[in-house]
C-alpha positions as CSV (number, residue, x, y, z in Angstrom):
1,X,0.0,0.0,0.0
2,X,1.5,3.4,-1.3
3,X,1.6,6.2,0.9
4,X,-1.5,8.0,0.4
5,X,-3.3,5.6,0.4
6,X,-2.1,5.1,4.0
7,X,-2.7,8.3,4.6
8,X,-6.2,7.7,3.9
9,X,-6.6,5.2,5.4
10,X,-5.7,6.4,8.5
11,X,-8.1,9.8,8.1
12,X,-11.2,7.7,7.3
13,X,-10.1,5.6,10.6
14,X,-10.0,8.9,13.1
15,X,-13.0,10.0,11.4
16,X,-14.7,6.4,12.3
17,X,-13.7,6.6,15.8
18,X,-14.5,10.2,16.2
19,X,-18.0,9.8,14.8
20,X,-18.8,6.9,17.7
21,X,-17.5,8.7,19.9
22,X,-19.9,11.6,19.2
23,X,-23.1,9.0,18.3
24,X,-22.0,7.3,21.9
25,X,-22.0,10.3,23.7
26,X,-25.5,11.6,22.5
27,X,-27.0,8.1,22.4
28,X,-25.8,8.1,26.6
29,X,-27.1,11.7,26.9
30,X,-30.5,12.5,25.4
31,X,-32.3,9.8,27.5
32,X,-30.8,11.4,30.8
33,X,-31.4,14.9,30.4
34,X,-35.3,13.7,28.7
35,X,-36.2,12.5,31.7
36,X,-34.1,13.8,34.9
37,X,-36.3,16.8,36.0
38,X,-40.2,16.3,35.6
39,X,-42.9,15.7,33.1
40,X,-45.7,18.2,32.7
41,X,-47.5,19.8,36.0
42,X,-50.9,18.0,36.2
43,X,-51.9,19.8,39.8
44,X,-51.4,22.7,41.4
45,X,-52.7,24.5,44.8
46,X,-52.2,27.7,46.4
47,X,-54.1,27.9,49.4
48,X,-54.2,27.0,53.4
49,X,-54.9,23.6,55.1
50,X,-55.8,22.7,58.1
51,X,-54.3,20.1,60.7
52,X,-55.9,17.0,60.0
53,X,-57.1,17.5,56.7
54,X,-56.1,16.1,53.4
55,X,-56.1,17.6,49.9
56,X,-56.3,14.9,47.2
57,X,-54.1,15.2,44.9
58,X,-54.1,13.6,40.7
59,X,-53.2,9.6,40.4
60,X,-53.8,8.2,43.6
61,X,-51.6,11.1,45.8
62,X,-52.9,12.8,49.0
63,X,-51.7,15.1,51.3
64,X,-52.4,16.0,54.8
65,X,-51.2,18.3,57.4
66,X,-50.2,16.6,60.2
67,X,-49.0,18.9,62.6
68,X,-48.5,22.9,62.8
69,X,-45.4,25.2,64.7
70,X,-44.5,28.5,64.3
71,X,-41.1,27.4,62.5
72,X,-42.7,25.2,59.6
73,X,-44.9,22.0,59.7
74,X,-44.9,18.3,59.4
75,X,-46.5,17.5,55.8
76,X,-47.7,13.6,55.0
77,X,-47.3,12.1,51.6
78,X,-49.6,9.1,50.6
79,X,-50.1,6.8,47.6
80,X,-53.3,5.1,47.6
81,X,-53.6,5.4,51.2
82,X,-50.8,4.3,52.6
83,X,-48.3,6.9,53.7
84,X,-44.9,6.9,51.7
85,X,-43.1,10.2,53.1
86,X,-43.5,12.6,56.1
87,X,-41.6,15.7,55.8
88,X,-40.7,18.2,58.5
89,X,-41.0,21.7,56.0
90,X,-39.2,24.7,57.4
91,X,-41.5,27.9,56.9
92,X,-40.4,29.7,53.1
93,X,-38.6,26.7,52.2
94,X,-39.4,23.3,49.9
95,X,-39.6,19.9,49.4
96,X,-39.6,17.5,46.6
97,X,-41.1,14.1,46.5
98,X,-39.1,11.8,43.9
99,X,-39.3,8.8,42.4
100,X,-36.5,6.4,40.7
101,X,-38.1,5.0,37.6
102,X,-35.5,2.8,35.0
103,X,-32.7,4.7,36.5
104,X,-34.5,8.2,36.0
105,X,-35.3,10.5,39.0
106,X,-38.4,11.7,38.4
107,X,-39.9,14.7,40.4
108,X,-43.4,13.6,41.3
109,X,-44.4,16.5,43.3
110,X,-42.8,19.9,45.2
111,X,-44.3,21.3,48.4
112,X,-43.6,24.9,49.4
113,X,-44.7,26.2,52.5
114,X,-45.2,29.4,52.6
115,X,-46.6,30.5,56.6
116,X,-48.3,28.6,59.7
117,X,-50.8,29.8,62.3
118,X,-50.5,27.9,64.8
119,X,-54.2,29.5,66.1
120,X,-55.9,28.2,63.8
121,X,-53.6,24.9,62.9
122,X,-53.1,25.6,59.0
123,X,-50.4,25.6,56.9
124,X,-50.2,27.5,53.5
125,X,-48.4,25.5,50.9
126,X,-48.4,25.5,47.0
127,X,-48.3,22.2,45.6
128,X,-47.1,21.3,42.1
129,X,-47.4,18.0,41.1
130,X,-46.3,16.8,38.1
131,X,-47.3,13.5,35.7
132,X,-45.5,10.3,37.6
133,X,-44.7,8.2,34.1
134,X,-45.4,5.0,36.2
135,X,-48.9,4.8,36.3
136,X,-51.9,6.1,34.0
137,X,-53.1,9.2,33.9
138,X,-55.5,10.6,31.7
139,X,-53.7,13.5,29.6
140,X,-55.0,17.3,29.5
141,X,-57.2,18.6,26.4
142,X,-54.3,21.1,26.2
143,X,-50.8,19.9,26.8
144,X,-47.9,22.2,27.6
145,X,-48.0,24.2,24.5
146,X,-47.1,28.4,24.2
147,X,-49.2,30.9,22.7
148,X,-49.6,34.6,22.1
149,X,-52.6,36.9,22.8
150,X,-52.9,40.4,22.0
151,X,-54.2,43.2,24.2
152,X,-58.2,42.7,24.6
153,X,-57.9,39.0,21.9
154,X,-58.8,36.1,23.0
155,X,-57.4,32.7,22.8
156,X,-60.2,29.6,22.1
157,X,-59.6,26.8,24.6
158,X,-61.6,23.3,25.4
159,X,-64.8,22.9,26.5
160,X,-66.4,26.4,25.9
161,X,-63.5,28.5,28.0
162,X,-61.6,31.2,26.5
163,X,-58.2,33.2,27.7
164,X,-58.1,36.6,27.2
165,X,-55.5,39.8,27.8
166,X,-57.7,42.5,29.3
167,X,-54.7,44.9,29.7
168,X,-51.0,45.4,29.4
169,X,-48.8,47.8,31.5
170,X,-45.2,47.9,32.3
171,X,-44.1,44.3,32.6
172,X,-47.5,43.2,33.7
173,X,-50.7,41.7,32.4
174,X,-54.0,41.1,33.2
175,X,-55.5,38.1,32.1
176,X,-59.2,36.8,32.1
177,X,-60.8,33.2,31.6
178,X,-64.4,33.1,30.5
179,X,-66.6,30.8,29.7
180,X,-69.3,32.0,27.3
181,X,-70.4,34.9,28.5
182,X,-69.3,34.5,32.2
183,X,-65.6,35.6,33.8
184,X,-64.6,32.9,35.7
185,X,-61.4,34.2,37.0
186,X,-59.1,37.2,36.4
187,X,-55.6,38.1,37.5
188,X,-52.7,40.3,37.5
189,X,-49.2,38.6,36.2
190,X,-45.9,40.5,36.7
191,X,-43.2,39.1,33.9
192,X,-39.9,39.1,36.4
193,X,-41.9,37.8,39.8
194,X,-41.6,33.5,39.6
195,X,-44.4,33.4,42.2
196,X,-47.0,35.9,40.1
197,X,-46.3,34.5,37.0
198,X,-48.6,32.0,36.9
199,X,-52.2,31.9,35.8
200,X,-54.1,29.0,37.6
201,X,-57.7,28.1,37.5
202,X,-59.5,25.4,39.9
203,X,-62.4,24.3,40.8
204,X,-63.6,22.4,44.2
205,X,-66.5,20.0,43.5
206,X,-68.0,17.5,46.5
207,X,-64.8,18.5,48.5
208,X,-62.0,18.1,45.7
209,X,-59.9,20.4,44.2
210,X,-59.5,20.4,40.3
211,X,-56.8,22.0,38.3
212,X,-58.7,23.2,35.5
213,X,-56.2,25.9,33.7
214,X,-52.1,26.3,33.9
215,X,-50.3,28.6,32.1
216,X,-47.2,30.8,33.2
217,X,-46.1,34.2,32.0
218,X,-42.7,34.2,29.5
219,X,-43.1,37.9,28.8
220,X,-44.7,40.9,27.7
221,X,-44.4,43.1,24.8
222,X,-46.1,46.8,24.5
223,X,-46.3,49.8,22.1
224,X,-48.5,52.2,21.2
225,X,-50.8,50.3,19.5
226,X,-51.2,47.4,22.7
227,X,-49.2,44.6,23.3
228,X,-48.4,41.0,23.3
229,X,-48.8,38.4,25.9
230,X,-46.9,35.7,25.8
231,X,-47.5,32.1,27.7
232,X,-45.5,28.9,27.8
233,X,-46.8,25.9,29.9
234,X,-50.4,26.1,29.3
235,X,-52.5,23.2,30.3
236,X,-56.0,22.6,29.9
237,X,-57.6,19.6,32.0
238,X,-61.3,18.1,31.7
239,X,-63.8,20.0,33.9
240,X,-65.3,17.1,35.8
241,X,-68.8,19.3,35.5
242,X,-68.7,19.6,32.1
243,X,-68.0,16.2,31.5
244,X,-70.7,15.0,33.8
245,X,-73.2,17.7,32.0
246,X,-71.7,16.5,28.5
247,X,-72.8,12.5,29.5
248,X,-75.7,13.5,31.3
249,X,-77.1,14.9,27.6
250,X,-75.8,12.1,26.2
251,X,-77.8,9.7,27.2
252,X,-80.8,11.5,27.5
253,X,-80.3,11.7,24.0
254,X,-79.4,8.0,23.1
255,X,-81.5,6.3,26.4
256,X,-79.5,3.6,27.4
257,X,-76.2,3.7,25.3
258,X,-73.2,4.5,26.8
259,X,-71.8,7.5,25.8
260,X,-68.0,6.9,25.9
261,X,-65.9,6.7,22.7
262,X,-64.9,3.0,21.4
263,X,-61.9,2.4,22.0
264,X,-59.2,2.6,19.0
265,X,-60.5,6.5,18.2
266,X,-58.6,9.0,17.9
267,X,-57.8,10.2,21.6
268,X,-56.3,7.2,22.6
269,X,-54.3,7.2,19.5
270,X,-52.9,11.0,20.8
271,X,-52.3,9.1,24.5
272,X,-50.6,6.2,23.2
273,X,-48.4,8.4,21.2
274,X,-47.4,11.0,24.2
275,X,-46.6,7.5,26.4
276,X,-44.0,6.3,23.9
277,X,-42.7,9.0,23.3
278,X,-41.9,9.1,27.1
279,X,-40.7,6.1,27.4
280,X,-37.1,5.7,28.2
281,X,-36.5,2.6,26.1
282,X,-37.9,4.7,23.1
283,X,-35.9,7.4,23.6
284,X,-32.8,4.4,23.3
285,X,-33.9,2.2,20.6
286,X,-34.0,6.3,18.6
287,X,-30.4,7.1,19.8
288,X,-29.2,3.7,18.5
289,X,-31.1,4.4,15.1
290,X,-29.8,7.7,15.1
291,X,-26.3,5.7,15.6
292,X,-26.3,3.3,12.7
293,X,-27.5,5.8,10.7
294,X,-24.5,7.9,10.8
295,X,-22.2,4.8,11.1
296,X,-23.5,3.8,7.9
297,X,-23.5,7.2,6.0
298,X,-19.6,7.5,7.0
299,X,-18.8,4.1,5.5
300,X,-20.6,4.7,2.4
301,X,-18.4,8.1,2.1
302,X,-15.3,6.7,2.1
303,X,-16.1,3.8,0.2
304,X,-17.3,6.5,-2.6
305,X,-14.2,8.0,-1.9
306,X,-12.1,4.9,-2.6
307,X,-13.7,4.5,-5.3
308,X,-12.6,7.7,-7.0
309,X,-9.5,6.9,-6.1
């Protein structure tokens, strides 16, 4: 073999070991930094709770203050009624409930407390709990998605509810939900302030707290002739009320016949699609394509090249 022909040899071989170096390196990354923080929030509270009492939470979670001081409070964790964590939470400071799932830490859910009184034994904590990729859970009408709505617009959501910018001043922004005709909830968000960023909407029905409408604040944008609100994060869940009034007309309408969707349509198509591609050993078996395929486009480039040769 001639000299050049070492040469080139010995190019296309660094390139070779350089390129699976690089495919090894993203096939070992992208699965980790998927999954090493938290799917999408599913609940969310911002309120006071008693001693005693328990706020149910979405797939099978609960929580229940079990005992109030002055310098934070003792917070229990349960998963289908049997008690898996029970934090002591220091007033102004966090918690975070994980969960190992096929190597992944998964954050299932972070408690804040925010005050006690211990007069009247409560505790105020926001709680945001986020979609635990162990177990089923019925996914939002609206999944994490951003959009933009101009000063006095509105934005169509689900199940007759509309978001809409009522004003825009400074760094701020008022938004409103309706539905139909009716304002269901309106609130002032400030751009640079993490903990009045957020728009939530929930409902309590027979005792129960329902997320019903997430979306937080990325920034706003004004001149002369408005503005421009913009929203990442936002989440639309089923209003249990609706849904009950929705199947409720259903049947008076058909009598007897149920009036759930068959299975095979095309919502659970939508859920089994989000599931895989949450799933770890997905995410793999596409790094490994994503491998090959670059393996075998180098190869075929300097066997072209050889060729010329």
């Amino acid at each position: 073999m001639n000299e050049p022909a070492r040469r080139t040899t010995r190019r296309a071989v660094r390139v070779i070991c350089l390129a699976l170096v690089m495919s090894l390196c993203t096939l070992l990354c992208i699965p980790a930094c998927a999954g090493n923080v938290h799917e999408a929030t599913i609940f969310y509270f911002d309120g006071d709770i008693e001693t005693g009492r328990s706020l149910d939470l979405e797939q099978g979670y609960q929580l229940r203050v079990r005992d109030v001081e002055d310098g934070g409070a003792t917070i229990g964790i349960s998963d289908g009624g049997k008690e898996i964590a029970n934090p002591d939470i220091s007033k102004k400071s966090s918690y975070i409930y994980e969960k190992e799932i096929d190597g992944v830490n998964y954050d299932i859910m972070k408690i804040s407390l925010m005050g006690t009184d211990t007069g009247s034994n409560t505790a105020s904590v926001i709680v945001e709990q986020y979609i635990d990729p162990d177990r089923s859970f019925d996914y939002p009408l609206i999944s994490d998605v951003s959009v933009n709505i101009g000063e006095g617009d509105l934005e169509p959501l689900k199940e007759g509810y509309e978001l809409g910018v009522a004003s825009i001043a400074d760094n701020n922004a008022v938004l409103t939900l309706y539905r139909g005709d009716v304002t269901v909830k309106q609130e002032k968000l400030y751009e640079n302030d993490h903990d009045k960023g957020r728009f939530v909407y929930m409902k309590k029905i027979e005792g129960e707290y329902h997320t019903i409408l997430i979306a937080e604040l990325d920034r706003v944008l004004g001149d002369a002739k408005g503005g421009t609100v913009y929203l990442r994060g936002l989440s639309q869940f089923k209003d249990p009320e609706y849904v009950r009034t929705t199947e409720e007309t259903a049947e008076s309408a058909h009598g007897n016949e149920s009036s759930s969707s068959p299975p095979g349509n095309g919502n659970d198509n939508d859920k089994w699609n989000v599931r895989l591609a949450e799933s770890t050993t997905f995410r793999y078996l596409l790094s490994g394509c994503v491998f090959a395929a670059i393996f075998a486009l180098i190869i075929s480039v300097i066997k072209t090249g050889q060729k010329r040769r």
